[in-house]
mmCIF file of the N, C-alpha and C atoms, coordinates in Angstrom:
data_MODEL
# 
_entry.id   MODEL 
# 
loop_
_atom_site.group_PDB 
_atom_site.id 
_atom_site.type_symbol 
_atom_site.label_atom_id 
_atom_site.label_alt_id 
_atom_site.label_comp_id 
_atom_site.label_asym_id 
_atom_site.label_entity_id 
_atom_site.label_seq_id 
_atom_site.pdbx_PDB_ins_code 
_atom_site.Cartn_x 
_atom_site.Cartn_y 
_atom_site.Cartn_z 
_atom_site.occupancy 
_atom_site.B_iso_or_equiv 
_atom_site.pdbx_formal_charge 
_atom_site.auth_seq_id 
_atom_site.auth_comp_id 
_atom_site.auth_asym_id 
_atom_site.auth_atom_id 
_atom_site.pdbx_PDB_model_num 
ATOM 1   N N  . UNK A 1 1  ? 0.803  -1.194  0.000   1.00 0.00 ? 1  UNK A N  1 
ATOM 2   C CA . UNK A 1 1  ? 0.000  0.000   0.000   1.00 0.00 ? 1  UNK A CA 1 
ATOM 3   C C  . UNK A 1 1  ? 0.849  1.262   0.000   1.00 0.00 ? 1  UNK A C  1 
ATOM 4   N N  . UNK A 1 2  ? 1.858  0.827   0.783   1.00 0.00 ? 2  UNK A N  1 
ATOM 5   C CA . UNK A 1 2  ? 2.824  2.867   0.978   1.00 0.00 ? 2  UNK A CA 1 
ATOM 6   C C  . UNK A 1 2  ? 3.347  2.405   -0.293  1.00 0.00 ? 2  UNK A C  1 
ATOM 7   N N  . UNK A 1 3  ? 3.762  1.634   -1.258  1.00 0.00 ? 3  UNK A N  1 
ATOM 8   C CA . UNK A 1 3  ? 4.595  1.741   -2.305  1.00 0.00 ? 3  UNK A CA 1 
ATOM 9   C C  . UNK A 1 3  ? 3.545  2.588   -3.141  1.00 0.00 ? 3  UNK A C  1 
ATOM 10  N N  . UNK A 1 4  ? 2.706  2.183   -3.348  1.00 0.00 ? 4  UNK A N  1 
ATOM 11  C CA . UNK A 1 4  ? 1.852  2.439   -4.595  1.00 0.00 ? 4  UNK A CA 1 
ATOM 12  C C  . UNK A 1 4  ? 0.757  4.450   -4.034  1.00 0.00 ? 4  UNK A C  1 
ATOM 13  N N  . UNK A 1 5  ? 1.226  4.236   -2.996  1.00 0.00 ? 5  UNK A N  1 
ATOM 14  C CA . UNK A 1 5  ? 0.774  6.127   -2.201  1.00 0.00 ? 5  UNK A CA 1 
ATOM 15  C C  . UNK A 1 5  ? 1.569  6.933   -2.777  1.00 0.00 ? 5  UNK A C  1 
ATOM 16  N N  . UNK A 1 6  ? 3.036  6.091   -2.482  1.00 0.00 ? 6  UNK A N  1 
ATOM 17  C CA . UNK A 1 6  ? 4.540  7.211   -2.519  1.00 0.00 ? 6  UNK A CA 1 
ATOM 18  C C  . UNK A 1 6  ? 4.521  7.175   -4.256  1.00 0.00 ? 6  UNK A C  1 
ATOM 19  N N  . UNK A 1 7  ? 3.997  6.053   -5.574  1.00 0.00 ? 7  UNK A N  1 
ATOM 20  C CA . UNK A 1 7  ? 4.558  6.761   -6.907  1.00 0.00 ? 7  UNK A CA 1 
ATOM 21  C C  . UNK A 1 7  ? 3.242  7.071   -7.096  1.00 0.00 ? 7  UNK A C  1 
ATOM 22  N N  . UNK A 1 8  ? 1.821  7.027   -6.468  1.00 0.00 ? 8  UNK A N  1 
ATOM 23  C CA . UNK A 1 8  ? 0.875  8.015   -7.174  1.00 0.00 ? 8  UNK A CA 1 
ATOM 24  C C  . UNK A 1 8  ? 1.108  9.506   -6.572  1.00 0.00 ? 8  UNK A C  1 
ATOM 25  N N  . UNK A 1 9  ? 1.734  9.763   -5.345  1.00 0.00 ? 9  UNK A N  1 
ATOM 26  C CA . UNK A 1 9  ? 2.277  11.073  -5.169  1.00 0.00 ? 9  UNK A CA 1 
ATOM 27  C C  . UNK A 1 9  ? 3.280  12.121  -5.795  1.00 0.00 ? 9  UNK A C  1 
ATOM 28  N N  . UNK A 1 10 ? 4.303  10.770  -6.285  1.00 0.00 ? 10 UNK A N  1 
ATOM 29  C CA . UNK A 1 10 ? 5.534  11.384  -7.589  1.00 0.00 ? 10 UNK A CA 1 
ATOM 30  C C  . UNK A 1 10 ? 4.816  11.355  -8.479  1.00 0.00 ? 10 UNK A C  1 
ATOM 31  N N  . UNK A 1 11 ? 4.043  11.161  -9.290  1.00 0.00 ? 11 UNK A N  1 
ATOM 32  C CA . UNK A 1 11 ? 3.212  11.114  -10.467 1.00 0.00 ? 11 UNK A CA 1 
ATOM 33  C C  . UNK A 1 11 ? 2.733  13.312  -10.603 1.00 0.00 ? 11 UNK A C  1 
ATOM 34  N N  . UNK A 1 12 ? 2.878  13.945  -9.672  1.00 0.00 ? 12 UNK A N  1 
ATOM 35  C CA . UNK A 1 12 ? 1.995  15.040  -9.454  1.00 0.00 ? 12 UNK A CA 1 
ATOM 36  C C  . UNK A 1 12 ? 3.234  15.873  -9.708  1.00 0.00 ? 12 UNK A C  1 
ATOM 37  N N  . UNK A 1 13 ? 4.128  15.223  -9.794  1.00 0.00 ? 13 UNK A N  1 
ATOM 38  C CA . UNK A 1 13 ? 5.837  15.684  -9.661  1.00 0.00 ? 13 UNK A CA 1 
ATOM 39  C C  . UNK A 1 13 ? 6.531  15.975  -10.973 1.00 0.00 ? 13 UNK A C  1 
ATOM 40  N N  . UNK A 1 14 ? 7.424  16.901  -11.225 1.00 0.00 ? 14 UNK A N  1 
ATOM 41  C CA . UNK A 1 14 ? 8.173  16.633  -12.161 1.00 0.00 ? 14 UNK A CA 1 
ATOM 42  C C  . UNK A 1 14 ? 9.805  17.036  -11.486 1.00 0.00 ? 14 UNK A C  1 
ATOM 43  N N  . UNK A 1 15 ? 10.651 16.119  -11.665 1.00 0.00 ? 15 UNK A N  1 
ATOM 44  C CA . UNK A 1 15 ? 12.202 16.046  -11.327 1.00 0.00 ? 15 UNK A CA 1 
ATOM 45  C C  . UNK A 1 15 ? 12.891 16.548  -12.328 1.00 0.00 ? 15 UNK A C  1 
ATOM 46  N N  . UNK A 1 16 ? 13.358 18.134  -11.856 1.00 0.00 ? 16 UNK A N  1 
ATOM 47  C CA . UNK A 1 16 ? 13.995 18.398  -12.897 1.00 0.00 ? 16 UNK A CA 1 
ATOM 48  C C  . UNK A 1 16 ? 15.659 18.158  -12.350 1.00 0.00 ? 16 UNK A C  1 
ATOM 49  N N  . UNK A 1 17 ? 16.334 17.933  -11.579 1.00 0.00 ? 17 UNK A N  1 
ATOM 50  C CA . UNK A 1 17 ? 17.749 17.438  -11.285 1.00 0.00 ? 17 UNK A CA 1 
ATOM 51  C C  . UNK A 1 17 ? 17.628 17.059  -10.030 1.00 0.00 ? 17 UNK A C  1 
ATOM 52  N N  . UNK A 1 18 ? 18.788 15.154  -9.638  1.00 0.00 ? 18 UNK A N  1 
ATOM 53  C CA . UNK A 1 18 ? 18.578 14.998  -8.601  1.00 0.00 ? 18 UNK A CA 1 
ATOM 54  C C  . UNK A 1 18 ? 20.534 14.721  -8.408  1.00 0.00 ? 18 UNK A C  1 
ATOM 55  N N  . UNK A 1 19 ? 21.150 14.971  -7.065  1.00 0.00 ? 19 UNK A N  1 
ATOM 56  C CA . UNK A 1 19 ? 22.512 14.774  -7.290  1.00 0.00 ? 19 UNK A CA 1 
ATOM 57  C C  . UNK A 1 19 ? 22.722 14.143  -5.826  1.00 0.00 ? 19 UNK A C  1 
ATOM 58  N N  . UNK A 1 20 ? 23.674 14.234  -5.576  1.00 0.00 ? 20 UNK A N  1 
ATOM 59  C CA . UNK A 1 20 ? 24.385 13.787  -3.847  1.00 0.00 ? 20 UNK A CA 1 
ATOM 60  C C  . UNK A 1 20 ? 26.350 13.600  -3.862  1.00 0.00 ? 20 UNK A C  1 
ATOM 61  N N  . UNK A 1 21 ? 25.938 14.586  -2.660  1.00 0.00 ? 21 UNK A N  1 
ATOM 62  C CA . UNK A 1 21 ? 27.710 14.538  -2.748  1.00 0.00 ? 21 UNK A CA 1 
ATOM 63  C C  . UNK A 1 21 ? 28.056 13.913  -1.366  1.00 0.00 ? 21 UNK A C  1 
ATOM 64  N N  . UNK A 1 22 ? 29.492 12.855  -1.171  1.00 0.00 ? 22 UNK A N  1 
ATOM 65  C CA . UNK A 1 22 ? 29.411 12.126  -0.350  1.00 0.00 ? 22 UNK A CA 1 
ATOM 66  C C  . UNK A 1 22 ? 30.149 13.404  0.850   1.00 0.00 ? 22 UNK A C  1 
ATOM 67  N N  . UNK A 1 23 ? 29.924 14.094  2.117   1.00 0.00 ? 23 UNK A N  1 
ATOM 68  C CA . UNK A 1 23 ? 30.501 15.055  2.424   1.00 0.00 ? 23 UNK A CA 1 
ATOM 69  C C  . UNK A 1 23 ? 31.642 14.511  3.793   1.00 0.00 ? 23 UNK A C  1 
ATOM 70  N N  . UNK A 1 24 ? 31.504 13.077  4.037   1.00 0.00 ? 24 UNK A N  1 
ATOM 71  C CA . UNK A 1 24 ? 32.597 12.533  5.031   1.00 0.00 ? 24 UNK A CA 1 
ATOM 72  C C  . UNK A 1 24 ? 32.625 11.115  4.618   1.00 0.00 ? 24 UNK A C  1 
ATOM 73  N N  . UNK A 1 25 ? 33.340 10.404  4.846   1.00 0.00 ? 25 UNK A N  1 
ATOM 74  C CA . UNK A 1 25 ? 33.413 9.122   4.712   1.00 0.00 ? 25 UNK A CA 1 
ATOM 75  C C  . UNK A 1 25 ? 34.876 8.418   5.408   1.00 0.00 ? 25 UNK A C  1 
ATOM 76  N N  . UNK A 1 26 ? 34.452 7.173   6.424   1.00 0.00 ? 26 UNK A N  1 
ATOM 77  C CA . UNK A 1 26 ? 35.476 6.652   6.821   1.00 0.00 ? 26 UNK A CA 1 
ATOM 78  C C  . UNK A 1 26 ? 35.045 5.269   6.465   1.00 0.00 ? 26 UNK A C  1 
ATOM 79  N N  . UNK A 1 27 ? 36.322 4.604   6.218   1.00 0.00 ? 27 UNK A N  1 
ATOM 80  C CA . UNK A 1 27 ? 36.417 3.219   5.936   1.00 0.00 ? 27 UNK A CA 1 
ATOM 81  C C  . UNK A 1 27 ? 36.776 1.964   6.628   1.00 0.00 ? 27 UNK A C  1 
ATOM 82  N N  . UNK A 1 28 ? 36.384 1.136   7.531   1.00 0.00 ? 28 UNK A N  1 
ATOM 83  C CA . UNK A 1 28 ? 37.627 0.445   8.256   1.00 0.00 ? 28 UNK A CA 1 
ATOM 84  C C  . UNK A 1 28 ? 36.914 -0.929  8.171   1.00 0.00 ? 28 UNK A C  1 
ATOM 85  N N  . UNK A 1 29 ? 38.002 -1.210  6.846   1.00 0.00 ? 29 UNK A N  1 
ATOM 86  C CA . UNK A 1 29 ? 37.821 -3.166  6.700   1.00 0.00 ? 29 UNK A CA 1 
ATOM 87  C C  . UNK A 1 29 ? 36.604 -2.975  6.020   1.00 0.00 ? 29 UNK A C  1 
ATOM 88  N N  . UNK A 1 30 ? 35.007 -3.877  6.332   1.00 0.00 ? 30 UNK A N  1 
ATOM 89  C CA . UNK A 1 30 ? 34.145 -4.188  5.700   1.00 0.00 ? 30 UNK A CA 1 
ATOM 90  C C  . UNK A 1 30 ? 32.940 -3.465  6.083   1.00 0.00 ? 30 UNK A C  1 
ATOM 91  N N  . UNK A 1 31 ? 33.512 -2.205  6.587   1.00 0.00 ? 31 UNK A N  1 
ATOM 92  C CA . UNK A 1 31 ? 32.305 -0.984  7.376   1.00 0.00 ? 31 UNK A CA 1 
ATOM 93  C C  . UNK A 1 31 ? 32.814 0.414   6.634   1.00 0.00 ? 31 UNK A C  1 
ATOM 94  N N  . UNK A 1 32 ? 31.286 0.776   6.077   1.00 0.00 ? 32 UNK A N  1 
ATOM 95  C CA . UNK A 1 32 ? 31.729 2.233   6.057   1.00 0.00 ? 32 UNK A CA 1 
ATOM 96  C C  . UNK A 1 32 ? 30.855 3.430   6.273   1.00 0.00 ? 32 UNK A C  1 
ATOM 97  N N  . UNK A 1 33 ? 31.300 4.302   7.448   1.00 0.00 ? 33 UNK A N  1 
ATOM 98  C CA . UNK A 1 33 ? 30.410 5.072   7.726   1.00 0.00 ? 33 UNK A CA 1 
ATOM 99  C C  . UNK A 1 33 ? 30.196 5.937   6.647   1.00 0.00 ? 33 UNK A C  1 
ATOM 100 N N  . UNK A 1 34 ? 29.136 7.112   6.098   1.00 0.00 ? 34 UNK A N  1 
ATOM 101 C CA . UNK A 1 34 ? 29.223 8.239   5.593   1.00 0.00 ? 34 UNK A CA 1 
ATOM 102 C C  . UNK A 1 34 ? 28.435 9.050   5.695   1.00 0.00 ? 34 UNK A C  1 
ATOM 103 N N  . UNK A 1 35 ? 28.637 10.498  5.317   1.00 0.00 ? 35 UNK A N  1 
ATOM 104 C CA . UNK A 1 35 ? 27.803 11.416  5.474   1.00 0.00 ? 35 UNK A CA 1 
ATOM 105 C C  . UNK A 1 35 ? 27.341 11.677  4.217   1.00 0.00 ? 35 UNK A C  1 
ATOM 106 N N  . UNK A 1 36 ? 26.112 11.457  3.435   1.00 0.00 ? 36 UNK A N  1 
ATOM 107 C CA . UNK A 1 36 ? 25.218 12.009  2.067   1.00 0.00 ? 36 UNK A CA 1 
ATOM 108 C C  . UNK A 1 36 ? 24.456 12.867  2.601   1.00 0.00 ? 36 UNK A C  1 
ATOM 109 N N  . UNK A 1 37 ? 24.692 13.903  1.243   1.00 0.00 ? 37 UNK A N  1 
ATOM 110 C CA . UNK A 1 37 ? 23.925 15.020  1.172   1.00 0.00 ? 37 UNK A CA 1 
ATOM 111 C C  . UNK A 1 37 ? 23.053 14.696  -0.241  1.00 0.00 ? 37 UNK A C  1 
ATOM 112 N N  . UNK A 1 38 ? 21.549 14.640  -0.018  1.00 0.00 ? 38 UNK A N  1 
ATOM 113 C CA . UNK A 1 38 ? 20.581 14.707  -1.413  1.00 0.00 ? 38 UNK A CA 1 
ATOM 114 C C  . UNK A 1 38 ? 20.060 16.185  -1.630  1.00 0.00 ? 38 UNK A C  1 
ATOM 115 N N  . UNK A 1 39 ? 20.580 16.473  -2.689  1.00 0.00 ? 39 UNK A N  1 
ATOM 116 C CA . UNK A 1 39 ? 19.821 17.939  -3.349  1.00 0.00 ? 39 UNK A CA 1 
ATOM 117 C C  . UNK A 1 39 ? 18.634 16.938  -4.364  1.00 0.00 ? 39 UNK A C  1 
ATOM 118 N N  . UNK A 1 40 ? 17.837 17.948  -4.562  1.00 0.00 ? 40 UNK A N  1 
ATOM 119 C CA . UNK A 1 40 ? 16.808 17.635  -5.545  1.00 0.00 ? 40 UNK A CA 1 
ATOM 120 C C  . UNK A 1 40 ? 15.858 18.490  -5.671  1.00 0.00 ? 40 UNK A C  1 
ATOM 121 N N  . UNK A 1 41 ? 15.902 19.153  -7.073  1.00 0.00 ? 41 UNK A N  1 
ATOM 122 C CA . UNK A 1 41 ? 14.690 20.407  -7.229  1.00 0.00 ? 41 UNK A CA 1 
ATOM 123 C C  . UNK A 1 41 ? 14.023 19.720  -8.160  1.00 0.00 ? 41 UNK A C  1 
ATOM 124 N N  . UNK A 1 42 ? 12.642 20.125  -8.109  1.00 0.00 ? 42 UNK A N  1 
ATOM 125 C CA . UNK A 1 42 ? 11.166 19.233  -8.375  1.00 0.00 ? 42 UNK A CA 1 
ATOM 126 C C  . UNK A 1 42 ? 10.592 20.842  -9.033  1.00 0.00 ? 42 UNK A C  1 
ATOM 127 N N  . UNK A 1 43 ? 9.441  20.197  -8.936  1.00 0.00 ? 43 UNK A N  1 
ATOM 128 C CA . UNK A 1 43 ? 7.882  21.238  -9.754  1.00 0.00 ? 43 UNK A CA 1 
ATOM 129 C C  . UNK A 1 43 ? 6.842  20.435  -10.071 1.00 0.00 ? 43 UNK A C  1 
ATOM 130 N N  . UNK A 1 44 ? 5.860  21.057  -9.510  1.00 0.00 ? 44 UNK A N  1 
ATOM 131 C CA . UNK A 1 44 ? 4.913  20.597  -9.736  1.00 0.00 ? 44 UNK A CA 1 
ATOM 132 C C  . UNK A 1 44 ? 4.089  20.246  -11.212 1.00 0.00 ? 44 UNK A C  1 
ATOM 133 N N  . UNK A 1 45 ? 3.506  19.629  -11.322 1.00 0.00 ? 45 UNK A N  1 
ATOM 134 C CA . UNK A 1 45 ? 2.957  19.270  -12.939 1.00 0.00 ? 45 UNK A CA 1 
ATOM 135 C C  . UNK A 1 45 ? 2.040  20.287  -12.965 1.00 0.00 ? 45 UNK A C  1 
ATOM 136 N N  . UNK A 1 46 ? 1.502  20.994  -12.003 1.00 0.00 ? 46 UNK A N  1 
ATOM 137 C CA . UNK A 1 46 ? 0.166  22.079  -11.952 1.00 0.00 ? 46 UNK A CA 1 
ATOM 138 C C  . UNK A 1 46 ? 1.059  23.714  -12.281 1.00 0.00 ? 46 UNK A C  1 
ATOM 139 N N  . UNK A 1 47 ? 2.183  23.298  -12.543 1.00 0.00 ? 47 UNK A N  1 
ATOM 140 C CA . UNK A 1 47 ? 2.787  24.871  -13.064 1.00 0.00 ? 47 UNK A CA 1 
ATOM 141 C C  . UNK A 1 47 ? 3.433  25.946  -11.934 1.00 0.00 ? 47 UNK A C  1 
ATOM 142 N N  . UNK A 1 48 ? 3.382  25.093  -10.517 1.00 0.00 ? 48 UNK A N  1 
ATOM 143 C CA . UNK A 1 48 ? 4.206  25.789  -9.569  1.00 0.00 ? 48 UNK A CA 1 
ATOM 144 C C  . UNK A 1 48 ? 5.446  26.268  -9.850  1.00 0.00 ? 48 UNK A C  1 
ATOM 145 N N  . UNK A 1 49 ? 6.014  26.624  -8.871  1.00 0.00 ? 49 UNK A N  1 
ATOM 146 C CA . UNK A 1 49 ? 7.619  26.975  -9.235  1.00 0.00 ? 49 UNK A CA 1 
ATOM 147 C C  . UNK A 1 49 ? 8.739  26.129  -8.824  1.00 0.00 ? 49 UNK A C  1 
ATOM 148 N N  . UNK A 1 50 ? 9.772  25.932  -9.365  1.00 0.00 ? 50 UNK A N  1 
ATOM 149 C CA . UNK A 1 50 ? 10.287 24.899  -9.018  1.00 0.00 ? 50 UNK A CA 1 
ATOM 150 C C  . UNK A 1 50 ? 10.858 25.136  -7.423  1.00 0.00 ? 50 UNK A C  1 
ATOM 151 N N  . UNK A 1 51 ? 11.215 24.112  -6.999  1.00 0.00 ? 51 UNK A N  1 
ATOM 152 C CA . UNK A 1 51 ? 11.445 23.844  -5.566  1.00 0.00 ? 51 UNK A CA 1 
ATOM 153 C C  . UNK A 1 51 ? 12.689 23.188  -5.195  1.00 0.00 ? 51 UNK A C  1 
ATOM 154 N N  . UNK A 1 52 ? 13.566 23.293  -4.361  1.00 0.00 ? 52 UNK A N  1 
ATOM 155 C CA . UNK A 1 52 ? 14.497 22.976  -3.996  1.00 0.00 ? 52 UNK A CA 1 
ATOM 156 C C  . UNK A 1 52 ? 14.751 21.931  -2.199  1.00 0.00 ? 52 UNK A C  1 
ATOM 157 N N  . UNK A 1 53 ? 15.071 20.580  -2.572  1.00 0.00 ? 53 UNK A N  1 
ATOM 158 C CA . UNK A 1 53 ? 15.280 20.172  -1.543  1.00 0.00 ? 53 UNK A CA 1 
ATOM 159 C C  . UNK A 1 53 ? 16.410 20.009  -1.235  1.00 0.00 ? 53 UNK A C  1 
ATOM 160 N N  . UNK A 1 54 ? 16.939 19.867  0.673   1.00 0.00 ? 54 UNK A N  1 
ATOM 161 C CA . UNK A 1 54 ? 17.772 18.957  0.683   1.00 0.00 ? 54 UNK A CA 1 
ATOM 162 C C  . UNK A 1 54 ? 18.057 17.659  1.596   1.00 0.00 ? 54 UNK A C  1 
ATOM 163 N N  . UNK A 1 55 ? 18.790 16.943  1.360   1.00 0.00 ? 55 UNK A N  1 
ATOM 164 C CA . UNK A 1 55 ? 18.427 15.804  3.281   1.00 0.00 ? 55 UNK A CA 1 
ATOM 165 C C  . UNK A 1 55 ? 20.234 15.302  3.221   1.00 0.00 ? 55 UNK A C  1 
ATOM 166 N N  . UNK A 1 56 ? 20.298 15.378  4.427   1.00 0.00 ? 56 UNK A N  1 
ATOM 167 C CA . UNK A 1 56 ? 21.575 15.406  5.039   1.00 0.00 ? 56 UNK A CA 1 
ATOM 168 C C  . UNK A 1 56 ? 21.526 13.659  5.812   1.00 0.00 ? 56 UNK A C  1 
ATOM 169 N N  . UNK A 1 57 ? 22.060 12.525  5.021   1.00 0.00 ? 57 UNK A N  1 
ATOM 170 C CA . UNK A 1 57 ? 21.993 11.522  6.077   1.00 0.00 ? 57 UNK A CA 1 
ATOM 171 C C  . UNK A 1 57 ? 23.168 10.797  6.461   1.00 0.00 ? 57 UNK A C  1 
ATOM 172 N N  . UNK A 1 58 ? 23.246 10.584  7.072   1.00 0.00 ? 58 UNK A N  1 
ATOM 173 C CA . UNK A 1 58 ? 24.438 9.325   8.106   1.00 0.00 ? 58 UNK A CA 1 
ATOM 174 C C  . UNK A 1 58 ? 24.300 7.934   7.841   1.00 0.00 ? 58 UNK A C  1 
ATOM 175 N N  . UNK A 1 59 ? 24.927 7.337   7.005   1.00 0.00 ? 59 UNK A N  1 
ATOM 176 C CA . UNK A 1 59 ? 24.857 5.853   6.448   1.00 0.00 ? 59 UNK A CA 1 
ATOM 177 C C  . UNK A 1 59 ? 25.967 4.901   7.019   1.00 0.00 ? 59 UNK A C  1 
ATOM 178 N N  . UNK A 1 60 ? 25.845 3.598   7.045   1.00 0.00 ? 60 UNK A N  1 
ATOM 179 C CA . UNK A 1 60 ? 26.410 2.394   7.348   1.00 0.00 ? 60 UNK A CA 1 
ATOM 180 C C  . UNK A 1 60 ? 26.453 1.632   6.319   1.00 0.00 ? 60 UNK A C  1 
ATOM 181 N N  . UNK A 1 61 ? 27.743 1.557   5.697   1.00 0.00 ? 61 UNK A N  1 
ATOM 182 C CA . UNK A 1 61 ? 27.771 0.097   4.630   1.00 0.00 ? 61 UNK A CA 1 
ATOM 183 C C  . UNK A 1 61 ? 28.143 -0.841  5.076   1.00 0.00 ? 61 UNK A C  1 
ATOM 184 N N  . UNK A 1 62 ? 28.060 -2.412  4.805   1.00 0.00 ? 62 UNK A N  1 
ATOM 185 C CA . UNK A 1 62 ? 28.841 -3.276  5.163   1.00 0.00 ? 62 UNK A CA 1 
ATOM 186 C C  . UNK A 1 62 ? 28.943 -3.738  3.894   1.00 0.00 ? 62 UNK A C  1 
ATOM 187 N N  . UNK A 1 63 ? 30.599 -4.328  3.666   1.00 0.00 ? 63 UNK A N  1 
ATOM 188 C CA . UNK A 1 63 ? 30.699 -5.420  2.420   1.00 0.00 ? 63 UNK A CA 1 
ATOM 189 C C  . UNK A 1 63 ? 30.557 -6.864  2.560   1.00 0.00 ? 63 UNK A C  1 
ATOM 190 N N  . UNK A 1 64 ? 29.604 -7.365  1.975   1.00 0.00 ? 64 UNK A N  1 
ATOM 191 C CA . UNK A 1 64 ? 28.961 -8.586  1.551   1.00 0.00 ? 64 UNK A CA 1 
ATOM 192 C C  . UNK A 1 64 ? 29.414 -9.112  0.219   1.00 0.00 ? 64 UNK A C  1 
ATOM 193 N N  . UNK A 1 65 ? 29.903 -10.394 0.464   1.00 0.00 ? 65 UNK A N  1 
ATOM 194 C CA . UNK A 1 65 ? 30.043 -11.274 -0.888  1.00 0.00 ? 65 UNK A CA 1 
ATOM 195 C C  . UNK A 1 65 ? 30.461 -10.258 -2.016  1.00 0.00 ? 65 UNK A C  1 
ATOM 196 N N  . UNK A 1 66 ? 31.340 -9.050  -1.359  1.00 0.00 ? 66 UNK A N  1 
ATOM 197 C CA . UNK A 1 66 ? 32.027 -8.242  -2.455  1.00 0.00 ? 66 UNK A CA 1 
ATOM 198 C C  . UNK A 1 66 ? 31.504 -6.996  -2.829  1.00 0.00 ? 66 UNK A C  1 
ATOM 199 N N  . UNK A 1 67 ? 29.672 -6.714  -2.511  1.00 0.00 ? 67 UNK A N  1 
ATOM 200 C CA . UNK A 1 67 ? 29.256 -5.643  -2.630  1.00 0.00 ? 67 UNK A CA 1 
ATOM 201 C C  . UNK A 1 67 ? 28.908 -4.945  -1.305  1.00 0.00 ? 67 UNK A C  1 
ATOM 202 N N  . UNK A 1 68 ? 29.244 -3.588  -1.756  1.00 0.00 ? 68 UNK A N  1 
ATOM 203 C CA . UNK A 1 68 ? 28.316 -2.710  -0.570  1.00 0.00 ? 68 UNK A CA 1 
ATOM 204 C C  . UNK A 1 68 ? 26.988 -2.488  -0.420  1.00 0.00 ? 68 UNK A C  1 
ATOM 205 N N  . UNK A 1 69 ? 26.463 -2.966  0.449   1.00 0.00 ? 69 UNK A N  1 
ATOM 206 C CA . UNK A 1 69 ? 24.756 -2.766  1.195   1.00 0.00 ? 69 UNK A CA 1 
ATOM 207 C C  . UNK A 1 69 ? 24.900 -2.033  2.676   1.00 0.00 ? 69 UNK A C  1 
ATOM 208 N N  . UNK A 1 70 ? 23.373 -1.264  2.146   1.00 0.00 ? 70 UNK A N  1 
ATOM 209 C CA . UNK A 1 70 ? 23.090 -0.515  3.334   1.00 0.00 ? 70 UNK A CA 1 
ATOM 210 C C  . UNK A 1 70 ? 22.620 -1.351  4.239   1.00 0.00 ? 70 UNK A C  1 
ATOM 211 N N  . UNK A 1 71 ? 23.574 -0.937  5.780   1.00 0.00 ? 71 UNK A N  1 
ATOM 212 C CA . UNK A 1 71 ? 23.155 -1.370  7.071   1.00 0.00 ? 71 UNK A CA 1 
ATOM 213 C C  . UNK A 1 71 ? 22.066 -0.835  8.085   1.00 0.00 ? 71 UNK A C  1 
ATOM 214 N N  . UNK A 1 72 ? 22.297 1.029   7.618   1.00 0.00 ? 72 UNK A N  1 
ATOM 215 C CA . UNK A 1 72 ? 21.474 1.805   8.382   1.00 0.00 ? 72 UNK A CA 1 
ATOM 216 C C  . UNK A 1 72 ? 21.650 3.140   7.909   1.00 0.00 ? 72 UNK A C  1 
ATOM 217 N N  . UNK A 1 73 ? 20.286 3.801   7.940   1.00 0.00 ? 73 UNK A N  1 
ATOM 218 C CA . UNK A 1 73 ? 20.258 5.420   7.555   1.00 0.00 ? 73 UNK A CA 1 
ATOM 219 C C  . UNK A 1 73 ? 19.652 5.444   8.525   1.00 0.00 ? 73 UNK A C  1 
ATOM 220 N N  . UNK A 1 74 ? 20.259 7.338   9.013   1.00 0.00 ? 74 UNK A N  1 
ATOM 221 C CA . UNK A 1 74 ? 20.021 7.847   10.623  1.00 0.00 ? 74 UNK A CA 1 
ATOM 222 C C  . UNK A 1 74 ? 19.945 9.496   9.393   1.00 0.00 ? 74 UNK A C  1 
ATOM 223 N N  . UNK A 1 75 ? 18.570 10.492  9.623   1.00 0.00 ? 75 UNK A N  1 
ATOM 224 C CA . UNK A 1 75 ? 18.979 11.320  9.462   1.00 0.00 ? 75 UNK A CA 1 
ATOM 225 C C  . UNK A 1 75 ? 19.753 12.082  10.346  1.00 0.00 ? 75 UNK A C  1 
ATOM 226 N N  . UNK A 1 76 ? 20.400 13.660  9.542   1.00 0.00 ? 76 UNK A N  1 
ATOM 227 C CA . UNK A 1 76 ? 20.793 14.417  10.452  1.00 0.00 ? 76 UNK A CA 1 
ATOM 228 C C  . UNK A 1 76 ? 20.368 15.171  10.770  1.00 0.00 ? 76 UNK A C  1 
ATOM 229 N N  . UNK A 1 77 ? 20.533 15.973  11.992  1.00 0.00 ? 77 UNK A N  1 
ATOM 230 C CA . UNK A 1 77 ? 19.004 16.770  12.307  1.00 0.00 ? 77 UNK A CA 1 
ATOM 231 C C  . UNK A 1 77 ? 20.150 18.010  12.361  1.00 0.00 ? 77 UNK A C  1 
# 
């Protein structure tokens, strides 16, 4: 049910650029903490003006069978 809320809500959306820059990152062995930053400016399909977001989060990788997967997102407040 939340899948199908959250893309009839992007549907109302238009994405005009989405980016992320990694702004800390430590590594040790098969852990890696980091700090992502998501920009993303949108507009509405109804002719609003475009809009500017951003979200600041704190991530955990671990390496598995060679790839990196997320362990945990913590925003930052």
């Amino acid at each position: 049910g939340k899948r199908l809320d959250t893309l009839k809500m992007w549907e109302n959306y238009n994405y005009l650029d989405l980016s992320y820059d990694f702004k800390e990152q430590t590594i040790s062995g098969d852990t890696a903490n980091v700090r992502l930053e998501w920009l993303v400016r949108t507009s509405q399909k109804m002719g609003k003006q475009p809009q500017e977001g951003r979200t600041v989060l704190d991530v955990t990788l671990k390496k598995e069978d060679g790839h990196w997967k997320i362990k945990e997102i913590r925003p930052v407040s």
